[in-house]
Steps between C-alpha positions, in 0.01 A plus 500: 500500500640858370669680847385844540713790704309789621682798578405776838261139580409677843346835334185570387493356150754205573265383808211503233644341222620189745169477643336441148751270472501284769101483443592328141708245666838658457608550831807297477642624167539872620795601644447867694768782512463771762792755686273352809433156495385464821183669316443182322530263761128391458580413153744200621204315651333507196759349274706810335841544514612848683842637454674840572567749181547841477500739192720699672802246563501268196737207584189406691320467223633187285461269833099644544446400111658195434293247386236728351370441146223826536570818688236753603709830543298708690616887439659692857321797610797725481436738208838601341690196659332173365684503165799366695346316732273296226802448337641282774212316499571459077830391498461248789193351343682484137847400659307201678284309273175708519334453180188798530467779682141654515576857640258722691504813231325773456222640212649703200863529554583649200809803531284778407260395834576782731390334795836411724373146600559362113922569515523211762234267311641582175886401562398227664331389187801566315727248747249241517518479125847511447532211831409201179242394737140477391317783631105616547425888593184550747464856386271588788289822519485748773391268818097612596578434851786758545216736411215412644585332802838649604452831371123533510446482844705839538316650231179394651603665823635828352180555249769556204671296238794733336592390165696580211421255268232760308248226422779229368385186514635133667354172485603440899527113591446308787841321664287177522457509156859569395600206699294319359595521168874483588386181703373365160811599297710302764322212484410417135687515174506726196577799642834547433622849357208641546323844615194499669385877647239391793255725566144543615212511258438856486664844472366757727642829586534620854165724446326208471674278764390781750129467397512133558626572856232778554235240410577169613678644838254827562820721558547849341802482334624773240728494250758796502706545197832615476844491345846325582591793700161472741577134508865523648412783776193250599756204551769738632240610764448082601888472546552282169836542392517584099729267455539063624674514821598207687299395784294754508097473487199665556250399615629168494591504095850634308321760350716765278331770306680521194401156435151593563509857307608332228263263549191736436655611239514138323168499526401885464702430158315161397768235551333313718139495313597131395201221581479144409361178594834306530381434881168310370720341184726381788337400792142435319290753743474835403672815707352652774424862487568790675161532610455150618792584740322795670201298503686232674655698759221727566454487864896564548469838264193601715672503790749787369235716428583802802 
């Protein structure tokens, strides 16, 4: 049975992705790579294989992938710093008999995408196909639940959602789905050297993401336009540091606004107004929506209404 290595196993993603896993029966052909194993200590008792690896230091990484015929390379959260990083993870997997690497990307990476977040996806791209392994892209969209439910409850609270994006459009995904699909990727053939942007089955603009909230939730929430300029001084006034520092969060999450400037700009621009129905093609269910998401986690948006 093919071996499968999943990198950062103990994050959000990686703890996903095995879970869909072990429920197929796979259990004891993943082997899990995490800075922290002691994170994945549950995982022993149900048949994977846990060892320590870190993007950081590579000479741990040809022990943590040896005997791996599939790799799920889940990106790092350090915008600006993965490039090197993911390509530890690369040459450790090509150096040691890894034959595919499916790798957690991101939609529309194209140079002339202004948003910051593509540099990392894109040179990873470029690695991973010069490695000679196989390789499949999970181009995934703009994650649903970093808007609604990490930063909706503060918009819910504050009345106001400040934007740049100037009615751009995104087809926002959920995780689950994403995982999914890599999920299927990893564990059936004829994917190899291929593209697949995942994304949910409709592009909305932030207009009319806010009136979904208004109805489903009863809040009051308005939109506020603005330009790159009003969206720095907003994050310079939370503390987030314009540019990826190490270790430091807020609110919990490495957030830098440059990336996220440049971000609303992607989509103020129309980069990221990309849907499709890879997610249904791969998984055979359809993505969920945006709305289905607030629907589902009414009662927790209610309660941030002031």
């Amino acid at each position: 049975m093919t071996k499968i290595v999943i990198t950062g196993a103990s994050g959000q993603y990686g703890r996903s992705a095995t879970d869909k896993l072990i429920a197929m029966g796979r259990g004891e052909d993943l082997i899990l790579i995490s800075r922290t194993p002691a994170r994945l200590d549950d995982r022993i008792a149900q048949g994977c294989t846990v060892r320590y690896g870190d993007f950081d230091k590579p000479e741990t990484l040809a022990e943590a992938v040896a005997g791996a015929d599939r790799m799920l390379l889940i990106s790092g959260t350090r915008v600006g710093a993965r490039v090197q990083q993911h390509k530890a993870a690369v040459d450790a997997a090509a150096a040691n008999g890894v034959q595919h690497i499916v790798y957690t990307s991101f939609v529309n990476v194209e140079e002339d995408n202004p948003a910051i977040v593509t540099i990392d996806h894109r040179e990873t791209e470029k690695l991973i196909r010069q490695s000679g392994c196989s390789w499949t892209f999970m181009r995934d969209a703009h994650y649903a639940g970093a808007m609604i439910l990490n930063a909706g409850p503060g918009f819910i609270a504050s009345g106001l959602w400040q934007t740049s994006t100037a009615g751009g459009k995104e087809a926002m995904v959920w995780r689950e789905d994403c995982v999914a699909s890599a999920v299927a990727v990893l564990t059936q053939d004829g994917h190899e050297n291929k593209a697949y942007p995942i994304t949910g089955p409709s592009s909305e603009n932030f207009a009319e993401v806010v009136a979904m909230l208004n109805d489903i939730v009863g809040c009051a929430v308005q939109l506020a336009e603005t330009d790159d300029d009003g969206m720095y001084a907003m994050f310079d006034a939370m503390g987030i540091p314009r540019e990826p520092i190490d270790d430091q969060t807020v609110a919990g999450i490495p957030w830098n606004s440059d990336d996220m400037v440049s971000f609303e700009r992607s989509i103020r621009e129309g980069y990221l107004d990309i849907c499709t129905d890879d997610v249904e093609k791969l998984t055979g269910r359809k993505a969920r929506s945006v709305r289905q998401m607030i629907e589902e986690n009414r009662a927790f948006l209610k309660q941030q209404i002031p």
